[in-house]
ROZA-428890 format. One record per residue (C-alpha): chain; x negated, y negated, z. Coordinates in steps of 0.05 Angstrom, whole numbers, plus 5000, padded with zeros to 4 digits. Layout:
N
> c_X_Y_Z
> A_X_Y_Z
...
This chain:
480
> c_X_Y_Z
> A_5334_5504_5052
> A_5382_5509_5107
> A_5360_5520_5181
> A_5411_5573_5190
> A_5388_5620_5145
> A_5339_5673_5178
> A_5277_5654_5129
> A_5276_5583_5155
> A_5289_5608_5229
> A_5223_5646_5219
> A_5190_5587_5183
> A_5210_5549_5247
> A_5186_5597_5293
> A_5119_5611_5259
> A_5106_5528_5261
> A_5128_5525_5323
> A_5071_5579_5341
> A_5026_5539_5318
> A_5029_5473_5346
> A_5074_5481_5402
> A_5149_5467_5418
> A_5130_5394_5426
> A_5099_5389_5364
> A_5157_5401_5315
> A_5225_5365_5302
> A_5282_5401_5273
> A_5336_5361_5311
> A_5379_5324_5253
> A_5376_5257_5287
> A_5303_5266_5291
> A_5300_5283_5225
> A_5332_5219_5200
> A_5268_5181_5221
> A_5226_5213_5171
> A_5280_5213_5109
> A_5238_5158_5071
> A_5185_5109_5082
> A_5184_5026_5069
> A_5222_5036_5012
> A_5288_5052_5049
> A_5334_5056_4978
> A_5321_5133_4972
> A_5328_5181_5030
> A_5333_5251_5035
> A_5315_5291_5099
> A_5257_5335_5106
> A_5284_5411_5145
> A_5229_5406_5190
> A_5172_5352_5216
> A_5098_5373_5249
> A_5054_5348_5287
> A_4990_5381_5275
> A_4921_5356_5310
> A_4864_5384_5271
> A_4843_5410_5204
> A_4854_5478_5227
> A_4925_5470_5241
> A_4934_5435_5177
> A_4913_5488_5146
> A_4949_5547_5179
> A_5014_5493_5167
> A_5001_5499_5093
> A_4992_5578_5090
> A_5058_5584_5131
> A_5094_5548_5080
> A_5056_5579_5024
> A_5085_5645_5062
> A_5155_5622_5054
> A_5157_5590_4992
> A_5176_5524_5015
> A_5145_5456_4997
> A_5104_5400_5046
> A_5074_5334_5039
> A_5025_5299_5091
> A_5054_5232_5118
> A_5024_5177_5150
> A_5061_5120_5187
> A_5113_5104_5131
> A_5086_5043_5117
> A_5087_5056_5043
> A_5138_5022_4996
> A_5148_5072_4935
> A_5179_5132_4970
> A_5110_5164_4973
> A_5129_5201_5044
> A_5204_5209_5009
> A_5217_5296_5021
> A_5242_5301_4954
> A_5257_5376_4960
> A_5272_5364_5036
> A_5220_5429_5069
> A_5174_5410_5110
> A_5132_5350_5126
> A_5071_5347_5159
> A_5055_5276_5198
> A_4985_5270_5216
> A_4995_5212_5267
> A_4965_5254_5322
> A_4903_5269_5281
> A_4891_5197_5307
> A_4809_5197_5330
> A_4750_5150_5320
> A_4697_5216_5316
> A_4639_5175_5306
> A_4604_5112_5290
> A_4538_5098_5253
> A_4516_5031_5251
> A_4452_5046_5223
> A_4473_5079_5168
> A_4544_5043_5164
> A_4591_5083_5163
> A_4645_5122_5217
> A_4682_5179_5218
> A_4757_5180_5225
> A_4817_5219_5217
> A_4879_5206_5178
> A_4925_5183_5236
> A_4874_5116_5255
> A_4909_5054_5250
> A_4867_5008_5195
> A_4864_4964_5247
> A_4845_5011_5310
> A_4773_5021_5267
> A_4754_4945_5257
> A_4770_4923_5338
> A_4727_4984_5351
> A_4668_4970_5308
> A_4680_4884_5316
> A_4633_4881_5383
> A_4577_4903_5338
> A_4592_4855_5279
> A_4620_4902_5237
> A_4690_4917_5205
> A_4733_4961_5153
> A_4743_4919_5096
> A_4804_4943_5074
> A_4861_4903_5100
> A_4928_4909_5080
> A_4986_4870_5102
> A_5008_4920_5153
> A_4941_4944_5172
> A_4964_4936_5252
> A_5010_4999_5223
> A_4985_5036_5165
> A_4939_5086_5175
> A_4869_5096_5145
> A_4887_5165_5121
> A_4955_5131_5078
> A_4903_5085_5060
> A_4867_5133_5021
> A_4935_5164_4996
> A_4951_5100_4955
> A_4881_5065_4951
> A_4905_5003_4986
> A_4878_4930_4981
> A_4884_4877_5019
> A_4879_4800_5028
> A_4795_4802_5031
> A_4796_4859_4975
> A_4788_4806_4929
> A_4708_4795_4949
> A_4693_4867_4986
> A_4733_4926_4944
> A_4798_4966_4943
> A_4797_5030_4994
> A_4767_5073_4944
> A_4701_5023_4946
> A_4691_5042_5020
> A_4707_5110_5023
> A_4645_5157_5023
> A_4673_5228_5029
> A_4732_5269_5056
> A_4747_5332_5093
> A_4818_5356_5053
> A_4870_5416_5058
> A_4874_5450_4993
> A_4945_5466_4979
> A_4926_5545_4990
> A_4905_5525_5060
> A_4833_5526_5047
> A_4793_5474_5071
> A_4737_5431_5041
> A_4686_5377_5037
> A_4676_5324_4982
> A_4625_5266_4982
> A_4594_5247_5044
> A_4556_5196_5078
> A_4494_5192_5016
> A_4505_5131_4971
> A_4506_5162_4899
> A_4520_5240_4907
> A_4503_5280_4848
> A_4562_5315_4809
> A_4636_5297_4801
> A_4668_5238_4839
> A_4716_5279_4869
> A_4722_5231_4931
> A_4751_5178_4878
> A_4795_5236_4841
> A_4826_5243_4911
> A_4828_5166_4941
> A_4893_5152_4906
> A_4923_5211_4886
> A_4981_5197_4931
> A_4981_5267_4968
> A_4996_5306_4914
> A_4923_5342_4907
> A_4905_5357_4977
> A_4924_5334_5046
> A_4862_5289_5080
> A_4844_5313_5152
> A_4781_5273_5163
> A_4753_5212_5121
> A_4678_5179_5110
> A_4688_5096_5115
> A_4632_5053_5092
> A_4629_4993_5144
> A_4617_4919_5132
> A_4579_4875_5171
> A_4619_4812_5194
> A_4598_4752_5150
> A_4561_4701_5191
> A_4615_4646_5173
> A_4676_4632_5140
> A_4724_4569_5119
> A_4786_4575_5115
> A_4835_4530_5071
> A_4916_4518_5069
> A_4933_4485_5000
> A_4994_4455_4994
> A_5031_4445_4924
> A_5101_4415_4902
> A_5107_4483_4849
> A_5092_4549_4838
> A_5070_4527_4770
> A_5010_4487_4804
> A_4988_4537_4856
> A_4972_4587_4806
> A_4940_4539_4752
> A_4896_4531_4812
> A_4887_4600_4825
> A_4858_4614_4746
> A_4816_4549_4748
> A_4781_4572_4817
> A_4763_4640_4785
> A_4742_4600_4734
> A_4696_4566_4766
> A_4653_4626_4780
> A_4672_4614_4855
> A_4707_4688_4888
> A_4732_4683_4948
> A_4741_4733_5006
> A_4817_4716_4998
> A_4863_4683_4953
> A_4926_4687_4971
> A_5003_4650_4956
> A_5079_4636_4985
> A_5125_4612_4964
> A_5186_4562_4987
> A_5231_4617_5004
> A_5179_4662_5047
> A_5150_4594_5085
> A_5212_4582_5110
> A_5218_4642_5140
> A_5148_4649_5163
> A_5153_4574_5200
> A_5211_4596_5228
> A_5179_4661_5260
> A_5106_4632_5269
> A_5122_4553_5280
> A_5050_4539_5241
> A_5069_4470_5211
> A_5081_4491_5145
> A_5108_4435_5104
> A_5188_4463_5085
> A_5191_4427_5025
> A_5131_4453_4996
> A_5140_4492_4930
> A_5078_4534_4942
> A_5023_4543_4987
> A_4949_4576_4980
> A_4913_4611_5029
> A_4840_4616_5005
> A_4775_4638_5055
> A_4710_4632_5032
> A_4649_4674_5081
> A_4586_4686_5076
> A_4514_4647_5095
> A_4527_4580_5132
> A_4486_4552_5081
> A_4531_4540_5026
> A_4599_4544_5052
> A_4616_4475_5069
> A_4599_4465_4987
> A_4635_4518_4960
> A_4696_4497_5008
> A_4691_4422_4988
> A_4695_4459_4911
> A_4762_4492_4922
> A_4796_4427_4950
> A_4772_4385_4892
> A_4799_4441_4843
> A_4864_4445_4880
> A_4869_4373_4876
> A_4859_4360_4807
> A_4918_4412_4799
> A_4960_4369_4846
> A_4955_4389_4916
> A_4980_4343_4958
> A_4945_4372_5006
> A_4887_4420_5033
> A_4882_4438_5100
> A_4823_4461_5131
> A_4824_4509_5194
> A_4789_4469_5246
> A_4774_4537_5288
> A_4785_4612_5291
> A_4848_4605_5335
> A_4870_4564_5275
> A_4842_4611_5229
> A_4875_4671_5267
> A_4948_4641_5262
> A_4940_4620_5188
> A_4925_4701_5180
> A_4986_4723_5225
> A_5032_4683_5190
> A_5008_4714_5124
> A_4995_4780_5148
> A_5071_4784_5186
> A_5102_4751_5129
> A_5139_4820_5105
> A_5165_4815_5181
> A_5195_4755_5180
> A_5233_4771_5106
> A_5286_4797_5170
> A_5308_4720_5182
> A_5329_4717_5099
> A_5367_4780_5091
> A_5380_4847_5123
> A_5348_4891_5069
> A_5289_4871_5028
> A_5252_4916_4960
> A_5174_4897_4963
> A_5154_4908_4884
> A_5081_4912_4871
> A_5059_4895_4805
> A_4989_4869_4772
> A_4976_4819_4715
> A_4916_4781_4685
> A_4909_4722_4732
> A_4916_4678_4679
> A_4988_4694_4668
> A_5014_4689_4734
> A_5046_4615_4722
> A_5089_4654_4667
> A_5098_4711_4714
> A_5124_4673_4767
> A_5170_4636_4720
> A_5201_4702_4700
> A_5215_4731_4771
> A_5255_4661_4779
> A_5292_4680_4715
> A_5312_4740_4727
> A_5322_4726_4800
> A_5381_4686_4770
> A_5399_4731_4720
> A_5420_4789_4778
> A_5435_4740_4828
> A_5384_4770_4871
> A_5341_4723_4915
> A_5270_4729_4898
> A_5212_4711_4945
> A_5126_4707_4927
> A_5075_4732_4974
> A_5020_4757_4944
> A_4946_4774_4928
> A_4944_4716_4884
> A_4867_4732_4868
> A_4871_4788_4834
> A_4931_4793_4795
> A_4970_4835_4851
> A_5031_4808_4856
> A_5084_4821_4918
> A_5156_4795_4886
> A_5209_4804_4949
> A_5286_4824_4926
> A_5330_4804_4992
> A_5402_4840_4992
> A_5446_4877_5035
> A_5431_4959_5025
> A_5506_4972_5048
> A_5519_4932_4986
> A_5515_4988_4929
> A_5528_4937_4878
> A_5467_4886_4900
> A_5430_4952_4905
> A_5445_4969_4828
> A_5425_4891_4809
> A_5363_4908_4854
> A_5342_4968_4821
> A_5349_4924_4757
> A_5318_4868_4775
> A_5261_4915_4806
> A_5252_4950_4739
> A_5248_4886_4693
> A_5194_4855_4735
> A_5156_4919_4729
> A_5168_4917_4655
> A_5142_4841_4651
> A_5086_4866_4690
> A_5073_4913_4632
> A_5091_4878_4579
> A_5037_4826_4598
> A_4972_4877_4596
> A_4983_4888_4673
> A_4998_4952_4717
> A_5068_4972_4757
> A_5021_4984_4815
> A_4969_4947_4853
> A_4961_4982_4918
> A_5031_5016_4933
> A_5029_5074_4887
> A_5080_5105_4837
> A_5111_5146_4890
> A_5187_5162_4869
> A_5199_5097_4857
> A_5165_5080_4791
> A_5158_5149_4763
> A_5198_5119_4706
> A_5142_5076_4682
> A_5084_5126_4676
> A_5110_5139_4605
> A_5104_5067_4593
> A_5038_5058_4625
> A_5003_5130_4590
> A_5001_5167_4528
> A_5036_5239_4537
> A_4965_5262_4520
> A_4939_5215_4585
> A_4996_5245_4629
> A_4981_5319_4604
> A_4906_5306_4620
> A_4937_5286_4694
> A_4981_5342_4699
> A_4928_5392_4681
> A_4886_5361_4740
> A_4939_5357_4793
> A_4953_5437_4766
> A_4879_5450_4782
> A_4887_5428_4849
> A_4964_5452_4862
> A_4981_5500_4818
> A_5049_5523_4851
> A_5065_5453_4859
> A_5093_5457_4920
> A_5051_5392_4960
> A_5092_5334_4945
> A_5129_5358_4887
> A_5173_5297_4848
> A_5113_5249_4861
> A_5071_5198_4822
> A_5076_5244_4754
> A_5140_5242_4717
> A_5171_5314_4695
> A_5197_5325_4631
> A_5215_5272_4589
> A_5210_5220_4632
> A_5233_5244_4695
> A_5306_5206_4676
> A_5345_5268_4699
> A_5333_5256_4771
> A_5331_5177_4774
> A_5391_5136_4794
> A_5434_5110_4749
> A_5408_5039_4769
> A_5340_5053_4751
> A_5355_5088_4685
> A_5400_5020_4666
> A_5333_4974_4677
> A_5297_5025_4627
């Protein structure tokens, strides 16, 4: 679609009667901002951006663009790292950042109402004077919103003990692709009928567009310890990782770095992490006070009998507070090591992730790429980080590579390609490898239920005829 052409002037001009002239960006160097998300390898740019603030101009959006034949996706902060907010038919997007309100709070029956554009973290400052939280916590949860949240079902550090977004989200208020809007779920535990709230929480914004969301809240546990283990490998940080599962103990968090991502992390944060240490774990227990100094003293003694040299235990929440910055800003500091960085996102059994981690080293020496670990070591969810230089279009081949035989590994073990980021663009590829054609048919006939011209988010999350290879990079189709 060109701007030039009378149809999308009058697209233009019937958005911009909608929301206002300061509520829409066709300007190209405005544009660029929104031409992909975290994952920065694929770009294109979208012909128009707006900024609706309610449902109802949400809606009337989506029936302008119905009008004109021209497709739209709902986007968030960008945050995401598979091209999920990537315009893959450029048209138009709609970012609901200014949809950005806490609408209400009920601690009695624990839950809140939000729209899509409230920072993850926004929700838990406001609900922390009453001792309660939003459980969900990803890495960049002073970014992401809640409503992206939703889009990709993301985790988190404490997801481990308390749930994946979809465990804390009760109901939703959505945009129907024809415009129409509708309720599912709501604040009732255990609604009768379909789950259509978990049909939705994940589906990447290719079913409906999510204008006001249901949270559960958590109360804040009474107490908490929280332990630094230090190891001299990889190898032994996540033997230890298995053996405290094991143990029937599950921590609120459980999580590793590596050599490569302390140093940069010391060198942003100044903590005290030990530089030559191969590995470190990051492991919080809460709960009762009762209990806790037990279960603590349990984790130590299994880290030491897998050769920590050392387990650290925060001696107060200041402590406890920096140990969670330096984890939590850790994709931040990645800057110092390189000036471009791919976040992969795969999941394996927790009891192969000593032989995972020993194949990302491989084949981080195989394409010459460095490799760095950070990670949701509890559950499987690994974080591998491929530093290289994007202006470099050969280290961005070996990346794509490298990328797409981790992802294979991951696969090839009885895991998943995708923990928390989503399939997005990036790993359409792999649904083939992950489903049965009759599993992805049984997909496509749902997402064609929902939106049947296809126009919201087309080229996401499902792959398109064979295997989607005739729109993928050269790169990618070399790692298949």
């Amino acid at each position: 679609m060109s701007l030039a052409t009378s149809p999308a002037q009058g697209l233009v001009d019937a958005l911009r009667a909608l929301v206002g002239p300061e509520g829409l960006l066709t300007a190209p160097s405005d544009l660029a901002v929104y031409e992909c998300d975290g994952y920065t390898i694929e770009k294109n740019r979208p012909d128009v951006v707006v900024f609706p603030t309610s449902a109802e101009q949400v809606a009337a959006i989506v029936r302008v663009c119905n009008r004109f034949g021209v497709p739209f996706l709902p986007r968030g902060a960008g945050t995401s790292l598979a091209g999920g907010c990537l315009p893959v038919g450029g048209g138009v997007v709609i970012c609901l950042t200014r949809m950005k309100r806490i609408l209400h709070v009920n601690y009695r029956d624990a839950y809140a109402v939000v729209e899509p554009g409230v920072v993850n973290l926004w929700l838990t400052r406001h609900t922390a004077p009453q001792g309660w939280h939003f459980a969900p916590d990803p890495s960049s949860q002073g970014a992401c919103t809640i409503g992206g949240n939703v889009a990709t079902n993301s985790g988190g550090p404490h997801t481990l003990k308390y749930g994946v977004t979809v465990n804390h989200v009760l109901g939703l208020e959505i945009v129907l692709p024809d415009g129409e809007i509708v309720r599912v779920g709501g604040p009732p535990d255990d609604l009768p009928g379909y789950d259509l709230t978990g049909v939705l929480v994940g589906s990447e914004g290719t079913l409906a567009i999510v204008t006001k969301i249901w949270v559960r809240l958590t109360r804040n546990p009474p107490s908490w310890r929280t332990l630094l283990a230090v190891f001299d490998s990889v190898d032994d940080a996540t033997q230890t990782i298995s053996a405290i599962i094991a143990a029937g103990i599950i921590p609120a968090a459980l999580e590793m770095m590596d050599q490569l991502i302390l140093q940069a992390v010391e060198a942003a944060f100044h903590f005290g992490f030990p530089l030559d240490a191969g590995a470190v774990l990051l492991i919080e227990v809460d709960g009762l006070e009762a209990g806790l100094d037990e279960e603590a003293q349990r984790i130590a003694e299994i880290a030491r009998q897998h050769r920590a040299r050392e387990v650290r235990l925060a001696r107060d929440e200041a402590e406890r507070q920096l140990l969670w910055k330096c984890r939590k800003q850790a994709f931040g500091a990645v800057g110092r090591l390189a000036p471009s960085y791919c976040t992969q996102d795969g999941v394996v059994p927790r009891t192969r992730l000593p032989e995972m981690l020993r194949r990302i080293q491989e084949i981080s020496q195989k394409y010459q790429i460095p490799i760095c670990n950070v990670f949701h070591a509890g559950d499987g969810n690994i974080h591998p980080i491929l530093l290289f230089d994007e202006r470099d279009a050969e280290q961005v081949r070996r990346v794509l590579e490298a990328s797409h035989e981790i992802l294979a590994t991951c696969i090839e073990m009885g895991g998943s390609v995708t923990g928390e980021h989503g399939i997005g663009v990036e790993k359409l590829d792999f649904m083939s490898r992950l489903f049965s054609p009759a599993d992805l048919e049984m997909m496509q006939r749902l997402k064609d239920a929902f939106n049947p011209e296809g126009r919201l988010s087309p080229g996401k999350m499902l792959p398109t005829g064979a295997a989607c290879l005739e729109r993928t990079h050269p790169g990618r189709r070399a790692a298949l």
